[in-house]
GUMIDREN-288711 format. One record per residue (C-alpha): residue number from 1; residue in one letter; x, y, z. Coordinates in Angstrom, 2 decimals. Example, Ala and Ser with C-alpha at 12.3 -4.5 7.8 and 13.67 -1.06 7.14 Angstrom:
BEGIN
(1; A; (12.30; -4.50; 7.80)),
(2; S; (13.67; -1.06; 7.14)),
END
This chain:
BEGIN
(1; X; (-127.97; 3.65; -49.29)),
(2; X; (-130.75; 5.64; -48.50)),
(3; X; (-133.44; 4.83; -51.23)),
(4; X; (-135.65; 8.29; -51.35)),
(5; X; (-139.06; 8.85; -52.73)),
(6; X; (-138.94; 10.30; -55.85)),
(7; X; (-141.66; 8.19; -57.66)),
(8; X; (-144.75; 11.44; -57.50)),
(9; X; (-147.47; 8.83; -58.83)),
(10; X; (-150.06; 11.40; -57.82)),
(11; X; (-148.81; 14.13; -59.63)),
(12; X; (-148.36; 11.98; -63.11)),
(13; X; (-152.03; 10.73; -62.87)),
(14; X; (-152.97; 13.92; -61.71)),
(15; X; (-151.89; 16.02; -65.06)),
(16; X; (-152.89; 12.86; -67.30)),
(17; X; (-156.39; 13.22; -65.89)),
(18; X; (-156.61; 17.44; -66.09)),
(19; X; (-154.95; 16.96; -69.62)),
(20; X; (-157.31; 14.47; -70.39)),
(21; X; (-160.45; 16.60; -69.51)),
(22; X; (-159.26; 19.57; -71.34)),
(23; X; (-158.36; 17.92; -74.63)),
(24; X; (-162.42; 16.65; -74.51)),
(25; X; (-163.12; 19.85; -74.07)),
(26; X; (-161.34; 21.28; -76.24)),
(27; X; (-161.99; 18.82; -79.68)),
(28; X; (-165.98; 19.36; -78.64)),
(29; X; (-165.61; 22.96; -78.53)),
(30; X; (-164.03; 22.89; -82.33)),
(31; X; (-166.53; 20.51; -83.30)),
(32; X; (-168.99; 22.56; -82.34)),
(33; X; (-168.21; 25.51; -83.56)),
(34; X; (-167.60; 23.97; -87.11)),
(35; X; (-171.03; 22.81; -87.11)),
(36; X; (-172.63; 26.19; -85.97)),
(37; X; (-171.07; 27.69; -88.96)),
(38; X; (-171.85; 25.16; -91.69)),
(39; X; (-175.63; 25.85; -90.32)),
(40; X; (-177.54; 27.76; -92.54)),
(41; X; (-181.07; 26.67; -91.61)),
(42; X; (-182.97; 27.18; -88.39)),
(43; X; (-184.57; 23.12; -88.20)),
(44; X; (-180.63; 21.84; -87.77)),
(45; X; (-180.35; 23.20; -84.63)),
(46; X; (-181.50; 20.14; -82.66)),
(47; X; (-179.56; 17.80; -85.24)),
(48; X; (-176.52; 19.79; -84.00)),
(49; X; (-176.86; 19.37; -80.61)),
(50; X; (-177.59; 15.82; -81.06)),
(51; X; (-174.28; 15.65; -82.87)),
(52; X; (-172.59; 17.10; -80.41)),
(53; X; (-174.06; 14.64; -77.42)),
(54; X; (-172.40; 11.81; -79.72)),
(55; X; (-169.16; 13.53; -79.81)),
(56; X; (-168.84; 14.10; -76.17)),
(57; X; (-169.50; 10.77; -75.96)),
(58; X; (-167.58; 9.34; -78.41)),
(59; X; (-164.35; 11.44; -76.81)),
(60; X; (-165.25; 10.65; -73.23)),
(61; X; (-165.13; 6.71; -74.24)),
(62; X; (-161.75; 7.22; -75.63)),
(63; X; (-160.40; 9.30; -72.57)),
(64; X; (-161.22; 6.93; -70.83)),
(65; X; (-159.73; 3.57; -71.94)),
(66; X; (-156.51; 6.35; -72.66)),
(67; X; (-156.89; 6.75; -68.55)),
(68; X; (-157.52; 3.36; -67.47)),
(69; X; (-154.06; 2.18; -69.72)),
(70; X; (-151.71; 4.79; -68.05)),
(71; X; (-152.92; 4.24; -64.56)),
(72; X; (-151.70; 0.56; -65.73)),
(73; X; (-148.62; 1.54; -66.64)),
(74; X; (-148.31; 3.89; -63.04)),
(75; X; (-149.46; 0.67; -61.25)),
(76; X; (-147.20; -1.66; -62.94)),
(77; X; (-144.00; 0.84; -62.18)),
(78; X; (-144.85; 0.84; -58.96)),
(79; X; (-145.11; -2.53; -58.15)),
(80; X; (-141.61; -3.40; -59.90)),
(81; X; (-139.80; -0.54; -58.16)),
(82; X; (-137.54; -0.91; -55.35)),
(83; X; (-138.79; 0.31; -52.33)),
(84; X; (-138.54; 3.89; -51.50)),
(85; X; (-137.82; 6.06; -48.08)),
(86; X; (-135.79; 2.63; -46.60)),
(87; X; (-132.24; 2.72; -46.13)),
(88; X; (-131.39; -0.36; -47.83)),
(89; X; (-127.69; -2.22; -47.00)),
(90; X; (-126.44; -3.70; -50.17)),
(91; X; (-123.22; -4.42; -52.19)),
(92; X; (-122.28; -1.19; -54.62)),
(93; X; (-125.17; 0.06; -53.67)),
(94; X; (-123.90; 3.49; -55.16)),
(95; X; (-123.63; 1.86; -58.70)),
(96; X; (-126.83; 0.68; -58.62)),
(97; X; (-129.11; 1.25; -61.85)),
(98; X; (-131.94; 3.66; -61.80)),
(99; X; (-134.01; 1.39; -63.31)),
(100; X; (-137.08; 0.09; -61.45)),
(101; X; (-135.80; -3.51; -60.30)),
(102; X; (-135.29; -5.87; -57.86)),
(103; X; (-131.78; -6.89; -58.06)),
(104; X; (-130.89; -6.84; -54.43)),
(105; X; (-127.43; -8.06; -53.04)),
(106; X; (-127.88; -7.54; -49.26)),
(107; X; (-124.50; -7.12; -47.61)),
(108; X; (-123.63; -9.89; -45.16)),
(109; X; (-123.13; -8.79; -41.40)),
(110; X; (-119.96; -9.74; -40.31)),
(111; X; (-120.75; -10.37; -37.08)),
(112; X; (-123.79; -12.49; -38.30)),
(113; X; (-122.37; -16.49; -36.99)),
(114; X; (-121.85; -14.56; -33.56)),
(115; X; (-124.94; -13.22; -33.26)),
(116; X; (-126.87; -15.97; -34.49)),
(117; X; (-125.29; -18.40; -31.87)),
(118; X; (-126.37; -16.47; -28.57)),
(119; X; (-129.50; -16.20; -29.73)),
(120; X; (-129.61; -20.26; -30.45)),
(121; X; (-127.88; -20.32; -26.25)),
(122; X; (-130.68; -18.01; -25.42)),
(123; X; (-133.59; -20.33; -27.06)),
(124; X; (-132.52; -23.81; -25.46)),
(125; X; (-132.88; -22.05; -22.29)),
(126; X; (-136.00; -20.68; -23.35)),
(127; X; (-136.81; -24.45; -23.96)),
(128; X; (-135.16; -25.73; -20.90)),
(129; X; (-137.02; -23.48; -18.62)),
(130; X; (-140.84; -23.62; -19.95)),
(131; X; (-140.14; -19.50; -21.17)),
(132; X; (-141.10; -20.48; -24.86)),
(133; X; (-143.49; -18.47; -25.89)),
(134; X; (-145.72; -18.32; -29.20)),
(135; X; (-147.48; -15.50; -30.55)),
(136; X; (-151.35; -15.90; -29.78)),
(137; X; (-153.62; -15.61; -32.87)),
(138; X; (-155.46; -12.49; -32.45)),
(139; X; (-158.90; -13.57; -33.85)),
(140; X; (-158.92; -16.25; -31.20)),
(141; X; (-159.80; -13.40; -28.89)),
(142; X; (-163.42; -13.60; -27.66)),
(143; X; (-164.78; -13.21; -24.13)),
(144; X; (-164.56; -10.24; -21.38)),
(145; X; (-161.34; -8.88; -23.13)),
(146; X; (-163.06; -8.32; -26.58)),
(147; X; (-166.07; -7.09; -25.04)),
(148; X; (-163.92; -4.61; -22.45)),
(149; X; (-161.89; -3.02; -25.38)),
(150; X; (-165.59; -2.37; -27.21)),
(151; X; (-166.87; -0.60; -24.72)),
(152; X; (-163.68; 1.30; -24.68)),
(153; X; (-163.33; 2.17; -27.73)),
(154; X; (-167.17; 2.75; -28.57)),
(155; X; (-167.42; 5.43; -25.66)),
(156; X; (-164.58; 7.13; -27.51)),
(157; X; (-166.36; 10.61; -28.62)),
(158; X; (-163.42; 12.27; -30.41)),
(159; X; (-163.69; 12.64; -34.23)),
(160; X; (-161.04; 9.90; -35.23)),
(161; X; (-162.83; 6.80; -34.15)),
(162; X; (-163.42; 4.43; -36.94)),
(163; X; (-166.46; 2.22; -36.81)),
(164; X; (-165.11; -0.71; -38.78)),
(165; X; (-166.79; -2.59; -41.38)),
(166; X; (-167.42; -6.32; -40.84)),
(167; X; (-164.14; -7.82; -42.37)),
(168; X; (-164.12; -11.40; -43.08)),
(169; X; (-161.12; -12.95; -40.59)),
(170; X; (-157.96; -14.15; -41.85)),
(171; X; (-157.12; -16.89; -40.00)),
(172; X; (-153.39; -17.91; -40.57)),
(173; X; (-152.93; -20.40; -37.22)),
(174; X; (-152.37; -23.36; -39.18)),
(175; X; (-150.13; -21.26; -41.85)),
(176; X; (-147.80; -20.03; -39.53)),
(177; X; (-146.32; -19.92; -36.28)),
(178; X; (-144.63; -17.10; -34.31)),
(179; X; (-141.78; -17.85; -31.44)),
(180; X; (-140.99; -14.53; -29.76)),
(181; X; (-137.54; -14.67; -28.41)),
(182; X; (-137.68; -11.60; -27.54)),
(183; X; (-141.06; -9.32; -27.33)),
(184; X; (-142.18; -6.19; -26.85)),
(185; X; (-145.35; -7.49; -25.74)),
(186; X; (-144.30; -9.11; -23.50)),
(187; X; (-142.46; -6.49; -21.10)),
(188; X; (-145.00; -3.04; -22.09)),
(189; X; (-145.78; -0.84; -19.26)),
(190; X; (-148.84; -1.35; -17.40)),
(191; X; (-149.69; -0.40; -13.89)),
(192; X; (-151.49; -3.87; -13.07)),
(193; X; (-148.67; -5.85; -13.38)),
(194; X; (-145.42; -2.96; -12.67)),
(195; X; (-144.38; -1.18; -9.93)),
(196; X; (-142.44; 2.24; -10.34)),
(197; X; (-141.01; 5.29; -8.67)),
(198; X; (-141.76; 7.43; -12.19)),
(199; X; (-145.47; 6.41; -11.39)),
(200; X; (-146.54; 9.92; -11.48)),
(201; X; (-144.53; 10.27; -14.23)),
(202; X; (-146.35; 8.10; -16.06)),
(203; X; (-149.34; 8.86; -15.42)),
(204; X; (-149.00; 12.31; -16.53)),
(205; X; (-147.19; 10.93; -19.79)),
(206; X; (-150.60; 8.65; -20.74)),
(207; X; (-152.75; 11.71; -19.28)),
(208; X; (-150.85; 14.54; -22.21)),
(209; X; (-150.98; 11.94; -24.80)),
(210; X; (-154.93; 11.67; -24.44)),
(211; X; (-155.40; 14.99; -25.26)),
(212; X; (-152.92; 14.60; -28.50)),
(213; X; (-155.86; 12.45; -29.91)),
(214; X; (-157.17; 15.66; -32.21)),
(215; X; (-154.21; 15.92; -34.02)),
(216; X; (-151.07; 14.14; -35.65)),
(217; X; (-148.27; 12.55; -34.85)),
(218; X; (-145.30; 12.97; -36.51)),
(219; X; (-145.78; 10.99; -39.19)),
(220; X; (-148.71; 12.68; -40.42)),
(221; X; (-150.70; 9.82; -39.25)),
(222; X; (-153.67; 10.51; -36.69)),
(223; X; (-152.55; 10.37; -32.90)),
(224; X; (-153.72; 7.70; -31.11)),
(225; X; (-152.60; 6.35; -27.62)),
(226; X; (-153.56; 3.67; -26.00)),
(227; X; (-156.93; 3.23; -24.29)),
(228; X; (-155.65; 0.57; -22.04)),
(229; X; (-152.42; 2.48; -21.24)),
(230; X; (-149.75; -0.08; -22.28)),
(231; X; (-146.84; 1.18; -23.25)),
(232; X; (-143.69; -0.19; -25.06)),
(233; X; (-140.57; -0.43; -23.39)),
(234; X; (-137.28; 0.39; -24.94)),
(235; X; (-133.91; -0.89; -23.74)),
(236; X; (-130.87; 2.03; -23.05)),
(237; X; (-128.08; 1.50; -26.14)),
(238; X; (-125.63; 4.14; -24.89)),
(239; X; (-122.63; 4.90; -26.22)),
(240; X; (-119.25; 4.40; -25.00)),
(241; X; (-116.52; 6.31; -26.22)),
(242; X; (-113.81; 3.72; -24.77)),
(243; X; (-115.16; 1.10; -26.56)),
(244; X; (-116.00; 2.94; -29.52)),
(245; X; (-120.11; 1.21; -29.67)),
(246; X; (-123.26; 1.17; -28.09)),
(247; X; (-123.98; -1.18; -25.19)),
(248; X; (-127.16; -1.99; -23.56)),
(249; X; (-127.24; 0.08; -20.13)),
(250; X; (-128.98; -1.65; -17.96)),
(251; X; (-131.90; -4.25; -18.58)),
(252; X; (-133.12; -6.14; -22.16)),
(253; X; (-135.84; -8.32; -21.66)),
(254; X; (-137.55; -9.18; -18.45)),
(255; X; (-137.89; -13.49; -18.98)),
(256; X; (-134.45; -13.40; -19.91)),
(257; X; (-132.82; -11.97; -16.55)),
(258; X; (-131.62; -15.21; -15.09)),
(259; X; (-130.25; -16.17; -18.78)),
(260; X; (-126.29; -17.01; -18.33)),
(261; X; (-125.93; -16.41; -21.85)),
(262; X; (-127.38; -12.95; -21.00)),
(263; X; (-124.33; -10.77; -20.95)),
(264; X; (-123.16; -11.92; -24.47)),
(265; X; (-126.16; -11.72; -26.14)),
(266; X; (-126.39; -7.88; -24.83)),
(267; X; (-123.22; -7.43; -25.97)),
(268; X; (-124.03; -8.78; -29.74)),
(269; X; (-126.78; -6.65; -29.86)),
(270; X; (-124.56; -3.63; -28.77)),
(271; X; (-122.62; -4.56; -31.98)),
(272; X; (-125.37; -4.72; -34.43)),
(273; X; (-126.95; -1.23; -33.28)),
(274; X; (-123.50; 0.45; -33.53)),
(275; X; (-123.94; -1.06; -37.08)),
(276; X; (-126.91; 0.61; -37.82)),
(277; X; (-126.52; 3.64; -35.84)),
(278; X; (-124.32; 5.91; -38.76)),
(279; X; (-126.96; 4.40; -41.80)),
(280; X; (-129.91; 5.22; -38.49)),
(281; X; (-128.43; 9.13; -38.06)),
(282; X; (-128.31; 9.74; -41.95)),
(283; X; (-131.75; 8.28; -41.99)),
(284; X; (-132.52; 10.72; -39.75)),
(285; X; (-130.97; 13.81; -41.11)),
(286; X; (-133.06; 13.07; -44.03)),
(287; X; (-136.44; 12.76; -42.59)),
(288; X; (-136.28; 15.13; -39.46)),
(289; X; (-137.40; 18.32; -41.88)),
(290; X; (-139.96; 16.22; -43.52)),
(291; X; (-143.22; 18.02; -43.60)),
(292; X; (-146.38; 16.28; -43.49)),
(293; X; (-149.84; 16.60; -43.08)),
(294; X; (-151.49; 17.86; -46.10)),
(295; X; (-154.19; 20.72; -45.83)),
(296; X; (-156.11; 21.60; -49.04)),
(297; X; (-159.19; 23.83; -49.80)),
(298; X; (-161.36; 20.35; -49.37)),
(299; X; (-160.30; 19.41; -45.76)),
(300; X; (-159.23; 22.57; -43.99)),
(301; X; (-159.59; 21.21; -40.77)),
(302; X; (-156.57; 23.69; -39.22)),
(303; X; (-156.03; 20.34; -36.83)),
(304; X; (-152.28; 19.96; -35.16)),
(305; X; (-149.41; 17.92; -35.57)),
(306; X; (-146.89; 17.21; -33.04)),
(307; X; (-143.71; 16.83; -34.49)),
(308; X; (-140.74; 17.14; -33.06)),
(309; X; (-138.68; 14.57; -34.05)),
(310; X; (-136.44; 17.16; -34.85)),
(311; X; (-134.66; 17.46; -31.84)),
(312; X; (-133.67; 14.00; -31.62)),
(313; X; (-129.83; 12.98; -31.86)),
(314; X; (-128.30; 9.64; -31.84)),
(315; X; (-124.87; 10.53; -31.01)),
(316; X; (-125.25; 9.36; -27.72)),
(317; X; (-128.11; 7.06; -26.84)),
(318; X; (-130.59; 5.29; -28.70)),
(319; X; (-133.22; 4.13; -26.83)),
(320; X; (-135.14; 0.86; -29.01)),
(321; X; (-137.43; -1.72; -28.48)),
(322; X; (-135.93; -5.06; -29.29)),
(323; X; (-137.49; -8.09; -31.19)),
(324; X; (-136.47; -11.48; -32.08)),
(325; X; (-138.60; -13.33; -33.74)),
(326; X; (-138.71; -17.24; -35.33)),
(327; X; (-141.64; -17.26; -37.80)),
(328; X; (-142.50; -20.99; -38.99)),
(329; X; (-144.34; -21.33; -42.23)),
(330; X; (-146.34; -24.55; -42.77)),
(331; X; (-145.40; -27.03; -45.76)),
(332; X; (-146.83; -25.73; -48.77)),
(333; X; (-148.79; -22.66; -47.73)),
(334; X; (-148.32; -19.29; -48.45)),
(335; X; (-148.04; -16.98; -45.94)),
(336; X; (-149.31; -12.76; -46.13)),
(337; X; (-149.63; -10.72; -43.14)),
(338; X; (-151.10; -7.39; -42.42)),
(339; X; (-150.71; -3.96; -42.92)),
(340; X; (-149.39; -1.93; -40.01)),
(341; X; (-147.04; 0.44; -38.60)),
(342; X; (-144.94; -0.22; -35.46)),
(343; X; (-146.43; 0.68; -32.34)),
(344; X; (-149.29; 3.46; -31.48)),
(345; X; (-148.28; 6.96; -31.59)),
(346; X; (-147.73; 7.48; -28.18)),
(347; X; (-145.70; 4.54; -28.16)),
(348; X; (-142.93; 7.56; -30.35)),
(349; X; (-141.56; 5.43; -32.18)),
(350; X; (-139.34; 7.29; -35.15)),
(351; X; (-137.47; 4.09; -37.26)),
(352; X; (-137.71; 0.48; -37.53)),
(353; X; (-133.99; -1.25; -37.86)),
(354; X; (-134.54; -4.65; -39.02)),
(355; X; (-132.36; -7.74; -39.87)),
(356; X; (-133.09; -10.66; -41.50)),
(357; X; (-130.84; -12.72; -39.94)),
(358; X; (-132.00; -16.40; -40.94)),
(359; X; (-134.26; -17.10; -43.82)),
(360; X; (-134.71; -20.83; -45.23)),
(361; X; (-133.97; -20.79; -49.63)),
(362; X; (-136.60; -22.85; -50.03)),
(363; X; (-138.89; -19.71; -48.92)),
(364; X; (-139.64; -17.90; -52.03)),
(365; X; (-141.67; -15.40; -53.49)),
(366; X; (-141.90; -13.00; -50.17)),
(367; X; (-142.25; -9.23; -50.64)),
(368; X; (-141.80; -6.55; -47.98)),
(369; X; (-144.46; -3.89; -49.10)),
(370; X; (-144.52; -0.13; -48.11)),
(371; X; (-146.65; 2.56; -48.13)),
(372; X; (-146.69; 5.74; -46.40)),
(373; X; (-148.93; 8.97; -45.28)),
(374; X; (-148.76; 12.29; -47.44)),
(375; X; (-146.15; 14.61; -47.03)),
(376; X; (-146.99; 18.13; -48.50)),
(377; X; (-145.11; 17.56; -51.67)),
(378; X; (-147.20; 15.52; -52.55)),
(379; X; (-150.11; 17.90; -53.23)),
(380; X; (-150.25; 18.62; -56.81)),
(381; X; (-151.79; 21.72; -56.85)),
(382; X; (-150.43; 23.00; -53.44)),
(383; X; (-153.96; 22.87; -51.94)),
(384; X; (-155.83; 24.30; -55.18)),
(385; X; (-157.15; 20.75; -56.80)),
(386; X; (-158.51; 20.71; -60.22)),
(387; X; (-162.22; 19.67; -60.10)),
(388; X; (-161.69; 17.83; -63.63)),
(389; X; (-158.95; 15.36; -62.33)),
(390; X; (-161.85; 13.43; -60.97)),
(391; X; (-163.17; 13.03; -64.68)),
(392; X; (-160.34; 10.44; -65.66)),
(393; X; (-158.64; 9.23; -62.80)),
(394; X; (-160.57; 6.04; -61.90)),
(395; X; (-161.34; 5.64; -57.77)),
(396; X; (-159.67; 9.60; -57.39)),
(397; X; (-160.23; 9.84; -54.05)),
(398; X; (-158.12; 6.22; -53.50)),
(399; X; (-155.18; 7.75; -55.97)),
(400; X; (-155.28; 11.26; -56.33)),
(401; X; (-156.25; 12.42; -52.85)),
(402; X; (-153.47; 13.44; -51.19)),
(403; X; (-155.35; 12.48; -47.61)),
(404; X; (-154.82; 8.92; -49.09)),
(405; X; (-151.98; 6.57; -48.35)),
(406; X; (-149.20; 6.91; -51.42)),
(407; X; (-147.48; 3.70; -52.08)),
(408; X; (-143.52; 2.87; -52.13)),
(409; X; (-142.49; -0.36; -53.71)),
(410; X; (-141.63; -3.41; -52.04)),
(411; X; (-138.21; -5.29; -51.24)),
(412; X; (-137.26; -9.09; -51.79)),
(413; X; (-137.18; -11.04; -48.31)),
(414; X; (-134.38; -13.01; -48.15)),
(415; X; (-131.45; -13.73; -46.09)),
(416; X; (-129.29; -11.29; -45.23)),
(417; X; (-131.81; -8.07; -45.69)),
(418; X; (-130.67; -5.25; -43.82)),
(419; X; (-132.63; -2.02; -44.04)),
(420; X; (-133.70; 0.95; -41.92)),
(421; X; (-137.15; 2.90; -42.52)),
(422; X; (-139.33; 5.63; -40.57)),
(423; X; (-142.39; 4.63; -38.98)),
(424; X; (-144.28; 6.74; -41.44)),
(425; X; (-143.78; 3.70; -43.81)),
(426; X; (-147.03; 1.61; -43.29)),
(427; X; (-145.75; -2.18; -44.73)),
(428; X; (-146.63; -6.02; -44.82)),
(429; X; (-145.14; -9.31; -45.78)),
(430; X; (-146.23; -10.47; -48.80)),
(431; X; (-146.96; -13.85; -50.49)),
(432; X; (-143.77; -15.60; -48.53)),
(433; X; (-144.38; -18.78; -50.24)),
(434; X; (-143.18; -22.48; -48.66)),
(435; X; (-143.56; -25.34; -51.58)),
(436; X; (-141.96; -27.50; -49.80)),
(437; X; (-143.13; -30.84; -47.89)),
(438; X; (-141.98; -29.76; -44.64)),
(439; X; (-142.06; -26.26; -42.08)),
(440; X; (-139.40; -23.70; -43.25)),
(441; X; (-138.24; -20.65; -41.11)),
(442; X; (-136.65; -16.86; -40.53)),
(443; X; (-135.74; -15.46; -38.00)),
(444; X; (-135.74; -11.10; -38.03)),
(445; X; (-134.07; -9.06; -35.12)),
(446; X; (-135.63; -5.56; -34.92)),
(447; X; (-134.99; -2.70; -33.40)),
(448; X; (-137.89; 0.01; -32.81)),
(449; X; (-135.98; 2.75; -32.11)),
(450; X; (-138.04; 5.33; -30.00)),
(451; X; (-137.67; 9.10; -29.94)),
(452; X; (-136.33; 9.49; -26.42)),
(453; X; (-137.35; 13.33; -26.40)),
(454; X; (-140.99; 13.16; -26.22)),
(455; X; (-141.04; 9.67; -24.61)),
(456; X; (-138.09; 9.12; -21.77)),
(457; X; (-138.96; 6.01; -20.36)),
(458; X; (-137.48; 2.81; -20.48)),
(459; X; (-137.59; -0.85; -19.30)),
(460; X; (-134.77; 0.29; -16.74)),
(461; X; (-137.55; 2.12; -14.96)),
(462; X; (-140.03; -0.57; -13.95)),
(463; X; (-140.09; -3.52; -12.03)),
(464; X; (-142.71; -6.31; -13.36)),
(465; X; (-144.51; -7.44; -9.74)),
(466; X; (-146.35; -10.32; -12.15)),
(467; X; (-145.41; -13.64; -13.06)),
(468; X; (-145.41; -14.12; -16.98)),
(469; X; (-148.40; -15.55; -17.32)),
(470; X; (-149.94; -12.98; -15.64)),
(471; X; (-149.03; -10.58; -18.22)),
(472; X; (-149.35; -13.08; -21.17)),
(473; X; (-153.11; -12.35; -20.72)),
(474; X; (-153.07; -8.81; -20.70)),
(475; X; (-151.14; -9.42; -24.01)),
(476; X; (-154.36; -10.26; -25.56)),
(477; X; (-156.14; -7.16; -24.45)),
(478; X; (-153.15; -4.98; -25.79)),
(479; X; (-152.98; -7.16; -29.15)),
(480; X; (-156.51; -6.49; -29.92)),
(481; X; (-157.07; -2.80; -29.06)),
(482; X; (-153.85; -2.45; -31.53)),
(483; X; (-155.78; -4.92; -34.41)),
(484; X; (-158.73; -2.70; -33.82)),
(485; X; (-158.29; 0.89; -33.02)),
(486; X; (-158.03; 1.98; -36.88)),
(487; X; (-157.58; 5.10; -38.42)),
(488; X; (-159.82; 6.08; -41.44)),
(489; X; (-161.35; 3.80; -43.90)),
(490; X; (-158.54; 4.76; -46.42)),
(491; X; (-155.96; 4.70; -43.91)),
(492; X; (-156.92; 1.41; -42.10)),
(493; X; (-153.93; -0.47; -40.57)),
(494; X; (-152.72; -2.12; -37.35)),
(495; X; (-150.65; -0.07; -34.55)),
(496; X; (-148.62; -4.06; -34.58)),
(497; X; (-147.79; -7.09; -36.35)),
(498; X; (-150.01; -9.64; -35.35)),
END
């Protein structure tokens, strides 16, 4: 069921804050009125004003704390709730309580031994072969890459470049381990290493996004493209009406070609998109006439955004990324990672499908967080803000701005979770805690499914002319222009998981 947004945080604290102000106002106004009439001698004037400086004060203490306890109570709500603007598979999920709760029963794939098998086949080979391949840690990057992307990025002279702070690094190497079975990184578009006859095409595609970087994308987030031109490569899920499911036309993943456990893996993952793809189209429906990108009296910028999402249908095609990953948590460590969305906006991609398909019960604790861009319902005053909201609405511009990121609840990580949400949805894993003496594990299967209108291309139209290693090192410089090339200081996330 689709889980929709309905929590309008902004708008409660909003009205608490301008109801807040005015009651002050309003109790000092009788005050001091009542005193200007009990008057009757010229030498109280000053004692009246005095009086009146102590009631202002003495009401603005107790607006105040009155402010500080409901923005608790907003806080608290939404950090219990479940998360919204996910499509969340569970058991009587229509009969599901209203209340604010994590009670999750994920449905269980049927298909879910099946799957899980091939990709066990498909990971001996990996071992048999020398094609095992761990995710690098991306503050081990130093050197001629680092200082390449700098320059990059710090000739950069449109407005949106973000100049970040110096962030202390969170280095999680010995906390946990990454196996990609199958990566996006690993198979991304770059002329260096791939030969095409679209070249032209390509290069036109990287040379239209550049000039998108003034505006939005279509998640109300600011566009950005990459400055290295790498882009992400999604396998061809087309349907077939004889069959009655979506199979992978054509290629999957490059390392895996000479795989003979290739076909039935393809054909498993055929299985699990056709299970997604009706939950995927009425995710869709939902958010295609979304509007976003709010504009108030503040920040009239008149920038664009490019959204046109709208046009996109499933019926026939989806075109997704695919990602299999084993993550390996050390023995008692806890384990957070970091907040992102999927891919940079040129990248286009509309919805993350994602499937928890192995997840040790001695992992506990772990949270799947969301948060997402501003939509124009969420503007409380429809561009016309109060001035006085700022008076009790501690850190306003973090809360009450609707330029700020508005946050959507989080979802239990277990075994079993099934769930389908836009890329708008910025999110991170949470406190996944192992207590145990020894590693635990998951394993996720994702699809990043790509709108196929404004980006065509796929990982049927390349040839990679590299060996893997070759392209294992340009992974770094693609891994850390996506850890670095932020948004805003409110809005600062990665454009990948690392």
């Amino acid at each position: 069921m689709l889980n929709t947004d309905n929590n309008n945080y902004i708008n409660k604290i909003y009205y608490k804050s301008v109801s807040l102000h005015q009651y002050k106002q309003t109790e000092c106004d009788q005050h001091y009125q009542q005193q200007e009439k009990d008057a009757e001698v010229e030498g109280e004037v000053q004692d009246i004003q005095e009086n009146e400086d102590e009631i202002w004060e003495r009401l603005d203490y107790k607006c105040q704390n009155e402010a500080k306890q409901f923005c608790k109570s907003i806080y608290k709500e939404i950090k219990a709730q479940k998360a919204n603007d996910v499509y969340i598979f569970e058991e009587n999920a229509e009969k599901t309580s209203k209340i604010l709760k994590h009670n999750e029963k994920y449905i269980m794939y049927q298909r879910k031994d099946d799957l899980l098998k091939v990709i066990n086949k498909v990971m001996i080979y990996q071992e048999q072969n020398n094609l095992v391949d761990y995710h690098p840690n991306i503050n081990s990057i130093s050197g001629e890459i680092k200082q390449l992307v700098d320059q990059e990025m710090g000739q950069r002279q449109n407005q949106w470049y973000y100049r970040q702070k110096q962030e202390k690094k969170q280095n999680t190497e010995d906390i946990v381990k990454v196996r990609n079975i199958i990566h996006q990184s690993l198979q991304p578009y770059h002329k260096d290493y791939t030969q095409t006859q679209k070249k032209n095409e390509f290069e036109e595609y990287f040379k239209k996004v550049k000039q998108y970087e003034n505006g939005y994308d279509q998640w109300g987030k600011q566009y950005k493209a990459s400055l290295s031109e790498f882009l992400w490569l999604p396998a061809v899920f087309a349907y077939s009406e004889q069959n009655k499911m979506y199979e992978i036309q054509g290629k999957l993943f490059n390392p895996l070609e000479n795989c003979p456990d290739l076909g039935e893996l393809k054909l498993e993952l055929g299985h699990l998109m056709t299970y997604f793809s009706k939950p995927l189209q009425q995710t869709h429906n939902y958010f295609q006439e979304q509007s976003y990108k709010i504009i108030n009296e503040f920040y009239d910028d008149g920038v664009q955004i490019y959204d046109s999402k709208s046009k996109v249908d499933f019926s026939q095609k989806i075109h997704a990324i695919v990602k299999i990953s084993e993550i390996e948590i050390a023995p008692q460590s806890i384990y957070s990672g970091q907040w992102h969305v999927e891919g940079f906006s040129s990248d286009n991609i509309l919805y993350t499908c994602l499937y928890v398909i192995e997840h040790d019960e001695n992992l506990i604790n772990g949270k799947l967080k969301f948060k997402r861009t501003p939509r124009v319902s969420d503007d409380p005053q429809q561009r016309m803000q109060e001035q006085c909201a700022h008076t009790y609405c501690p850190d306003y511009e973090y809360l009450c701005d609707p330029h700020k990121l508005i946050p959507l609840g989080s979802l239990d990580i277990k075994e079993n979770l099934m769930i389908i949400f836009p890329n708008q949805n910025i999110h991170k894993v949470k406190g996944i805690q192992n207590v145990t003496d020894k590693p635990l594990k998951r394993k996720i299967i994702a699809f990043f499914v790509v709108n196929h209108e404004d980006q065509p291309f796929t990982i049927n139209d390349v040839e990679f002319i590299k060996p893997i290693e070759f392209i294992k090192e340009y992974r770094m410089r693609d891994m850390y222009e996506r850890s670095k090339n932020k948004q805003t200081d409110a809005q600062a996330f990665n454009y990948c998981e690392h």
